[in-house]
C-alpha positions in Angstrom: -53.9 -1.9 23.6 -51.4 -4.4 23.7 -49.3 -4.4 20.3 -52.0 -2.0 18.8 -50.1 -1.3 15.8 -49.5 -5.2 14.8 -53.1 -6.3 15.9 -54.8 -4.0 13.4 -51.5 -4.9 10.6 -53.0 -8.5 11.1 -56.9 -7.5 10.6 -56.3 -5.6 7.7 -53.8 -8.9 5.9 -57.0 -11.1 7.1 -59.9 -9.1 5.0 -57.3 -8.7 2.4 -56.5 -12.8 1.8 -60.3 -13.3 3.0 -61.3 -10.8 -0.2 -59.3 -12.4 -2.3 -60.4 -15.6 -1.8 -57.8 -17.4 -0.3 -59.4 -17.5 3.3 -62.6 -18.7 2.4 -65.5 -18.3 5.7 -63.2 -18.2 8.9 -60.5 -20.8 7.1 -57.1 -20.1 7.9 -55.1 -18.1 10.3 -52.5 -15.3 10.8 -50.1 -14.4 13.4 -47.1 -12.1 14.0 -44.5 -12.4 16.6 -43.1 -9.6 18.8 -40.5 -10.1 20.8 -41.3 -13.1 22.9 -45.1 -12.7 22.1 -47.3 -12.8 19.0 -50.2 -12.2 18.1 -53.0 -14.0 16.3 -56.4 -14.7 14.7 -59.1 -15.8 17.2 -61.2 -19.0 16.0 -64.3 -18.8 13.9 -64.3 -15.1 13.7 -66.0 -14.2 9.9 -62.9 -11.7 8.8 -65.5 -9.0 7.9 -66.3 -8.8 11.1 -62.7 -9.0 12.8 -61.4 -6.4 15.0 -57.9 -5.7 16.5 -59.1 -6.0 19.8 -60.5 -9.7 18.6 -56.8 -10.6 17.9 -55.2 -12.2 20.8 -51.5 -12.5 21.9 -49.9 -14.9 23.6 -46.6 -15.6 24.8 -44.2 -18.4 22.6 -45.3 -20.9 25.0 -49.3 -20.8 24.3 -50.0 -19.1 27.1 -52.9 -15.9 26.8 -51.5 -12.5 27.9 -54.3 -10.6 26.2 -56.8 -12.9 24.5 -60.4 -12.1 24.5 -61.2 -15.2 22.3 -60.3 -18.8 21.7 -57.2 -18.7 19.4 -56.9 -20.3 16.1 -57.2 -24.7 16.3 -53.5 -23.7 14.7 -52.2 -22.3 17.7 -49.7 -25.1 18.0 -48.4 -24.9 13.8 -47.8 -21.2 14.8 -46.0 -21.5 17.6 -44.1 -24.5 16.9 -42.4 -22.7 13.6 -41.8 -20.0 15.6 -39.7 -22.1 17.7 -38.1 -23.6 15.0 -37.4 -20.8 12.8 -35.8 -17.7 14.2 -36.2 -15.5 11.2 -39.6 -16.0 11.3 -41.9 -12.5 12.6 -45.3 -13.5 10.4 -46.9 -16.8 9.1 -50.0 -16.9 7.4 -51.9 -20.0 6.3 -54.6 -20.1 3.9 -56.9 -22.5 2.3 -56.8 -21.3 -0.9 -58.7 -23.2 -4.2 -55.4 -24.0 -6.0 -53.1 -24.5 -3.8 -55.7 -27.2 -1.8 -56.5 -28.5 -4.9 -52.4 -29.3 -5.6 -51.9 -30.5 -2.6 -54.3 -33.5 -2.9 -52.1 -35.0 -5.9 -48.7 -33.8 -5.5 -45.8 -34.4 -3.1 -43.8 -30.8 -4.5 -44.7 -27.4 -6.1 -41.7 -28.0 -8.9 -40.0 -25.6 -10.7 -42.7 -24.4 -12.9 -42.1 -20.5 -13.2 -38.9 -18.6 -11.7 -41.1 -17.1 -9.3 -40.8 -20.1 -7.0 -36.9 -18.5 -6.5 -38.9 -16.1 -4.1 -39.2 -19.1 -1.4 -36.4 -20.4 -1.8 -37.2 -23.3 -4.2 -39.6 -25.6 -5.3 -42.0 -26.6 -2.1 -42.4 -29.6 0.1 -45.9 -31.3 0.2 -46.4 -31.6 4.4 -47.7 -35.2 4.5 -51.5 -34.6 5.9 -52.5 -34.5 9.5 -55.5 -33.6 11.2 -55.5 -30.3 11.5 -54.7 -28.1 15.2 -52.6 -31.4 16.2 -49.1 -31.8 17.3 -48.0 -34.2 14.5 -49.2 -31.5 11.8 -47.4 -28.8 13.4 -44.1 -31.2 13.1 -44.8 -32.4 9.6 -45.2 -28.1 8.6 -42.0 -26.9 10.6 -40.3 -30.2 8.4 -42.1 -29.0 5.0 -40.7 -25.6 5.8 -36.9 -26.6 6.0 -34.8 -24.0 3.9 -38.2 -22.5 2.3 -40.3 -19.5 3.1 -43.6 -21.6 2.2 -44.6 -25.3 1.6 -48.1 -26.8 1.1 -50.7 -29.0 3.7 -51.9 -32.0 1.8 -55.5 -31.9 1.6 -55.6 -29.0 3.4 -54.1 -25.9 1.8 -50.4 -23.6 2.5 -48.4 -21.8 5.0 -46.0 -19.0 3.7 -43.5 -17.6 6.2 -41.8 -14.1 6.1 -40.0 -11.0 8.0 -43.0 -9.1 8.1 -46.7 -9.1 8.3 -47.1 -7.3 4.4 -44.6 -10.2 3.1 -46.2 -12.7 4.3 -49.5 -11.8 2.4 -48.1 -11.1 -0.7 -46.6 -14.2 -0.7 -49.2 -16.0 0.2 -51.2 -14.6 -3.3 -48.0 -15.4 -5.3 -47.9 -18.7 -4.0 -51.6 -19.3 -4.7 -50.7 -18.2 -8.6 -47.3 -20.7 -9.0 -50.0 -23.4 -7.9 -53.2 -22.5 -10.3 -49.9 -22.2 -13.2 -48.7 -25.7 -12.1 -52.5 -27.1 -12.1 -53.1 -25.7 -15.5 -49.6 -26.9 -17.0 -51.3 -30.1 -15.6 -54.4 -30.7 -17.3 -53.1 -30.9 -21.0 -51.8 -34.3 -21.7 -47.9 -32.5 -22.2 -45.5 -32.8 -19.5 -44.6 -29.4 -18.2 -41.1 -27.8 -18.4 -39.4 -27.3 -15.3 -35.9 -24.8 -14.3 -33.3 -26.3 -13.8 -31.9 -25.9 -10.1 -28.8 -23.5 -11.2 -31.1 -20.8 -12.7 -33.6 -21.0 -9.3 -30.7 -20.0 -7.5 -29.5 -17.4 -9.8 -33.0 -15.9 -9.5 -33.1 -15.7 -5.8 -29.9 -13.5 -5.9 -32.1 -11.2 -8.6 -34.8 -11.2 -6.6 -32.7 -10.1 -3.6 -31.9 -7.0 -5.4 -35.6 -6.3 -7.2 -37.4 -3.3 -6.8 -36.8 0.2 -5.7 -33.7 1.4 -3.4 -34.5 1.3 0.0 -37.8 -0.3 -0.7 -39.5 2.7 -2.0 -42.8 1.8 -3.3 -43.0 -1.7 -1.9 -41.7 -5.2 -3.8 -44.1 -6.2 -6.5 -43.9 -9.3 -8.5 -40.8 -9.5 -10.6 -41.4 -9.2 -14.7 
């Protein structure tokens, strides 16, 4: 099977977010690129249910090279952030309760918590378009400009990363910075927020967190 080893990476990310609760029915969508092709989630597939040989690939330009089903209606945010950002080898986007919920009443995910270091910043808002369209894909390759993630307004988040594993974990850590931000919300106080400086003095910690090497993966910083 074509990219075997990626397909079932990607399965096993989607009944991971979908368990978690962040990919609610058949919301949201997961890809990971390959050389010049990726692969990605098929269309109203329940996750449960989702099997690497479901998963299609396609080449950068859209076109199926082995896709049993109709692709995500987010073909073209995938591939168009691909395009635009060459680091990129996974995006996930998820429709998480927080995270939607944030994006229907701010324009940014501020500086609430130092963990917001781990995407480069406080995140962009993508002004709302309907969803699997062109001018969506644009506005989330704009959102994502020197950041790793960025919300969808009324719609829900995209996080970017290197690999597959990143990409998920980021995408839980992101739906966290958002339920802390909603919560700082509700009380009638206005929430502290880092000052730029110490955001970037995080993302150099964070560069260096965790074991040598890797060993033992790269869990939230404490």
């Amino acid at each position: 099977m074509l990219l075997a080893e990626v397909r079932d990476e990607l399965v096993r990310v989607c009944r991971e977010l979908s368990a978690a609760g962040l990919m609610p029915g058949t919301s949201g969508n997961v890809s990971a690129r390959e050389g010049d092709l990726i692969a990605v989630s098929p269309s109203g597939v329940d996750y449960a249910s989702l099997d690497a040989d479901m998963v299609g690939v396609h080449r950068l330009d859209g076109d199926p090279v082995d896709a049993p089903l109709r692709p995500t209606s987010e073909l073209r945010l995938h591939l168009a952030v691909y395009a635009a950002l060459a680091a990129t080898r996974a995006i996930v986007h998820t429709h998480p309760v927080a995270a939607t919920a944030l994006s229907t009443v701010a324009d940014e995910l501020p500086a609430i918590h130092y963990q917001v270091a781990m995407f480069g910043g406080p995140l962009a808002v993508a002004p709302y378009a309907t969803y699997g369209s062109d001018e969506l894909a644009a506005n989330v390759v704009a959102a994502l400009r020197e950041r790793t993630a960025c919300l969808m307004a009324n719609h829900g988040a995209v996080v970017v990363a290197p690999d597959l594993r990143a990409a998920g974990t980021g995408s839980r850590q992101l739906e966290w910075l958002c339920d802390v931000y909603l919560r700082a919300l509700s009380v009638p106080l206005t929430p502290r927020l880092l000052p730029a400086d110490e955001i970037e003095l995080v993302a150099g910690k964070l560069a260096r967190y965790g074991q040598p090497g890797g060993a033992g993966g790269r869990p939230p910083a404490s």
